[in-house]
N, CA, C and O of each residue as an XYZ file, in Angstrom:
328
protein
N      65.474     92.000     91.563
C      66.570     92.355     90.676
C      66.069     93.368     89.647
O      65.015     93.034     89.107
N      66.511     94.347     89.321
C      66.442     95.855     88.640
C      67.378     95.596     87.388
O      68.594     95.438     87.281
N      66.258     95.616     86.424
C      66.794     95.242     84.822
C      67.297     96.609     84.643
O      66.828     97.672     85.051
N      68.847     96.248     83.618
C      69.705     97.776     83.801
C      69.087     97.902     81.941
O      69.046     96.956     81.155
N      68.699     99.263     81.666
C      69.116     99.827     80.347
C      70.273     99.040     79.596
O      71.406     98.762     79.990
N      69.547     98.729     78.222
C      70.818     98.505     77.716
C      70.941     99.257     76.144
O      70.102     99.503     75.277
N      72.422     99.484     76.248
C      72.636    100.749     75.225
C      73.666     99.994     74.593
O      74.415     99.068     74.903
N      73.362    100.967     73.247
C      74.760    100.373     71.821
C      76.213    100.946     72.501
O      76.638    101.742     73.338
N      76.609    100.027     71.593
C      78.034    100.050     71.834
C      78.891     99.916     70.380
O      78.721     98.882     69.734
N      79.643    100.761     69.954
C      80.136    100.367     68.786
C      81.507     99.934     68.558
O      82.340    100.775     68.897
N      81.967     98.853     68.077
C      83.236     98.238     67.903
C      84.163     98.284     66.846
O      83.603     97.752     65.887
N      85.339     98.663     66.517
C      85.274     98.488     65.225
C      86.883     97.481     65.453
O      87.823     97.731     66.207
N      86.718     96.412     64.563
C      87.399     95.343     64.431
C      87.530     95.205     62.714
O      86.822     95.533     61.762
N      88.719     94.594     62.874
C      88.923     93.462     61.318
C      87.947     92.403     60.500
O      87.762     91.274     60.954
N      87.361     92.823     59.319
C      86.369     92.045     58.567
C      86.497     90.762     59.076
O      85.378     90.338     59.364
N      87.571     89.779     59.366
C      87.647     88.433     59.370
C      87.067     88.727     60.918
O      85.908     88.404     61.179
N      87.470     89.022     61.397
C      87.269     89.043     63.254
C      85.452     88.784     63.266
O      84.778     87.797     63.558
N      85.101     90.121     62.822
C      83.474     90.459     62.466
C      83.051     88.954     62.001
O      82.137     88.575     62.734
N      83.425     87.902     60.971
C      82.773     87.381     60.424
C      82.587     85.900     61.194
O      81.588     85.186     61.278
N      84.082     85.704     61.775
C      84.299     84.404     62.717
C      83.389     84.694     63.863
O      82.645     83.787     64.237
N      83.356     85.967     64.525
C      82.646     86.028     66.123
C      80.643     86.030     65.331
O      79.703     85.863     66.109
N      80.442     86.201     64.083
C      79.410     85.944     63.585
C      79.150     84.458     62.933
O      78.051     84.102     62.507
N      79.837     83.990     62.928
C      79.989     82.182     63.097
C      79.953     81.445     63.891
O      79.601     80.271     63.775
N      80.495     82.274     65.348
C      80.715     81.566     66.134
C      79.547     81.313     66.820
O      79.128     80.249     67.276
N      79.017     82.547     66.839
C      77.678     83.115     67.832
C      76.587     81.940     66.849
O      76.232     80.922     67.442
N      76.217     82.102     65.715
C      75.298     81.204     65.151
C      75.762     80.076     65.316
O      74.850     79.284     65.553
N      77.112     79.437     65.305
C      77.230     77.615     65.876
C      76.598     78.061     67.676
O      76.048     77.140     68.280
N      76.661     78.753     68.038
C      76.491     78.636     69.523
C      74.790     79.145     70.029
O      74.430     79.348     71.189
N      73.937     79.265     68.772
C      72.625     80.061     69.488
C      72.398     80.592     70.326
O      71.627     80.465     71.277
N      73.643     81.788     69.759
C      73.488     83.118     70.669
C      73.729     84.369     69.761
O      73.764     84.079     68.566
N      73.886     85.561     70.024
C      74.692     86.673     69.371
C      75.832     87.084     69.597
O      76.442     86.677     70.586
N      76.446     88.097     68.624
C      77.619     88.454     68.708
C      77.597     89.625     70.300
O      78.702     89.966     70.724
N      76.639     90.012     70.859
C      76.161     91.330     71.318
C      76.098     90.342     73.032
O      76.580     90.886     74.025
N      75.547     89.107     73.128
C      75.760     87.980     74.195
C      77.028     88.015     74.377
O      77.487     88.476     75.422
N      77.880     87.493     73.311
C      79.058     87.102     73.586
C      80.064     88.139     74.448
O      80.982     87.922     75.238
N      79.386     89.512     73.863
C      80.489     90.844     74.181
C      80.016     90.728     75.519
O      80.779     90.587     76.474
N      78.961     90.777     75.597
C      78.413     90.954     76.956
C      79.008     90.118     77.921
O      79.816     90.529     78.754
N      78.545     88.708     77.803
C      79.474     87.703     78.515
C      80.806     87.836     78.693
O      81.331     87.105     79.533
N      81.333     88.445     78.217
C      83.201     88.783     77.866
C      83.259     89.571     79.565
O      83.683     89.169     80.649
N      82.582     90.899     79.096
C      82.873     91.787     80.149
C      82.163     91.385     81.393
O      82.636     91.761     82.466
N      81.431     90.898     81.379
C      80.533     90.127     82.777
C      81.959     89.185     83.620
O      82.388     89.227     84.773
N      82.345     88.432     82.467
C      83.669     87.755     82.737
C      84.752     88.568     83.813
O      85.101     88.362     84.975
N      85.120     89.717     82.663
C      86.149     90.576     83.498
C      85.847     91.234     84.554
O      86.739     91.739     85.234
N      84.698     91.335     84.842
C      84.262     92.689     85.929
C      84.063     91.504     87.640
O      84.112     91.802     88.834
N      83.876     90.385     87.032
C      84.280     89.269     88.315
C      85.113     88.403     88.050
O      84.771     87.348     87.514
N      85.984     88.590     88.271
C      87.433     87.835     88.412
C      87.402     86.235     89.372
O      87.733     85.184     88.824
N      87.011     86.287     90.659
C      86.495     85.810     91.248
C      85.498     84.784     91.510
O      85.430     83.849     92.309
N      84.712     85.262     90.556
C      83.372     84.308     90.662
C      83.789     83.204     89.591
O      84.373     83.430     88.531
N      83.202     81.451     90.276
C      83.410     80.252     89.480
C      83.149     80.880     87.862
O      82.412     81.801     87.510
N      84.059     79.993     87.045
C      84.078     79.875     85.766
C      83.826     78.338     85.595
O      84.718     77.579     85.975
N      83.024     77.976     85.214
C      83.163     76.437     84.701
C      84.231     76.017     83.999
O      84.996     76.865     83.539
N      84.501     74.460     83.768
C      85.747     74.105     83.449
C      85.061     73.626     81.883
O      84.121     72.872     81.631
N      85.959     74.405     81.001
C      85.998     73.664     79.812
C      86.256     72.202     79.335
O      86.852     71.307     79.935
N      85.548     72.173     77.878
C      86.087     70.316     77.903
C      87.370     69.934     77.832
O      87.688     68.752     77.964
N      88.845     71.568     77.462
C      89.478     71.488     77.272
C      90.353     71.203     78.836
O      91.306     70.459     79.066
N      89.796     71.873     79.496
C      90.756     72.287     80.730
C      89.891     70.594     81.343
O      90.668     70.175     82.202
N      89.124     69.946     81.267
C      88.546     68.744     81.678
C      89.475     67.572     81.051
O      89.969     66.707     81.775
N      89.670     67.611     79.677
C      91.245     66.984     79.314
C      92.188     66.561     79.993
O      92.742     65.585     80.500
N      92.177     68.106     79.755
C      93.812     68.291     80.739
C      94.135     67.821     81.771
O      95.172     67.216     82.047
N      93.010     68.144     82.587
C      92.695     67.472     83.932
C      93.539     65.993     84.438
O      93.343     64.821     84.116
N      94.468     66.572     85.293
C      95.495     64.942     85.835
C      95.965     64.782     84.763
O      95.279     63.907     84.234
N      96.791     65.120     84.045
C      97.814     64.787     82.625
C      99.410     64.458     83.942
O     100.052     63.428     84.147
N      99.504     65.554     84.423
C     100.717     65.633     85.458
C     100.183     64.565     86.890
O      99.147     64.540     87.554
N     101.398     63.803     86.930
C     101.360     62.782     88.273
C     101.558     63.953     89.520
O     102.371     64.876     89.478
N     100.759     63.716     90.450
C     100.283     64.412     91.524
C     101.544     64.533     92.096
O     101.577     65.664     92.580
N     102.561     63.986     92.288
C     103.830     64.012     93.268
C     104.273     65.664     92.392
O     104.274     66.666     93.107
N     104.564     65.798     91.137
C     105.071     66.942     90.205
C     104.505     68.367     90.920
O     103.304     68.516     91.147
N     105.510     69.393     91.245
C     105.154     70.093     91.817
C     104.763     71.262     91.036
O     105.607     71.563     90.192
N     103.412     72.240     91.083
C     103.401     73.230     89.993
C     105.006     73.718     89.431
O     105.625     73.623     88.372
N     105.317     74.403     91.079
C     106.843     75.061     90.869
C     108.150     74.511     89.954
O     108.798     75.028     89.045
N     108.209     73.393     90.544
C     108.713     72.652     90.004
C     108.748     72.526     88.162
O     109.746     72.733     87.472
N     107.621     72.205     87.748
C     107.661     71.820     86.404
C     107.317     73.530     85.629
O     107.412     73.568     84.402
N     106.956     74.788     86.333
C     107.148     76.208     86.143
C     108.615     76.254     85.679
O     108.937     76.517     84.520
N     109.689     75.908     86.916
C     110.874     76.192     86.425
C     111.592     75.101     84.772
O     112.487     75.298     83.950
N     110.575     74.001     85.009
C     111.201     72.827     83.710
C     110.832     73.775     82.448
O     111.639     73.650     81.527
N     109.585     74.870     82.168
C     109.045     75.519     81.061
C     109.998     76.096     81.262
O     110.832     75.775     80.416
N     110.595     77.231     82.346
C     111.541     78.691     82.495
C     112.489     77.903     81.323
O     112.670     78.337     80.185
N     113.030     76.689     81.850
C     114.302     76.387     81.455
C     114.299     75.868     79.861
O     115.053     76.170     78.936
N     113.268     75.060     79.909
C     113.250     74.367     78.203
C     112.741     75.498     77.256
O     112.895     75.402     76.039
N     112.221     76.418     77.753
C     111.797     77.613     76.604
C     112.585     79.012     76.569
O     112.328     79.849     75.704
N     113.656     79.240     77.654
C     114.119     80.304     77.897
C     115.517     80.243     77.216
O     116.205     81.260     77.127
N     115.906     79.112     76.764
C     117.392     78.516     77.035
C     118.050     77.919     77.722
O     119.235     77.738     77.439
């Protein structure tokens, strides 16, 4: 495997934005410069496994298996559309 160059990149965002993704990165012992990175690593494979969050692990079986995606798609169309 062939380590690629890596070059700056400059962003310019909202003070609060800057200060939370610099919070976030130190609760997470990583950097803000990881995170960007990881972002676009993200987008450029669509495809490839994503692990399941603790959130989406929650969630996990909330809906009784008989409930059909489609089905409860059209119950949102309807209870949020009018």
């Amino acid at each position: 495997m062939q380590l690629e160059e890596k070059r700056k990149l400059t962003l310019r965002l909202e003070e609060h934005l800057i200060q939370r993704a610099k919070a976030y990165a130190s609760q997470h012992d990583t950097s803000v410069s990881h995170l960007v990175e990881s972002f676009f690593r993200n987008l450029s494979s669509p495809d490839e496994f994503i692990p399941e969050t603790a959130l989406v692990r929650q969630l996990n079986g909330i809906l009784p298996p008989e409930i059909r995606l489609e089905d409860y798609y059209e119950y949102l169309v309807e209870k949020y559309n009018g």
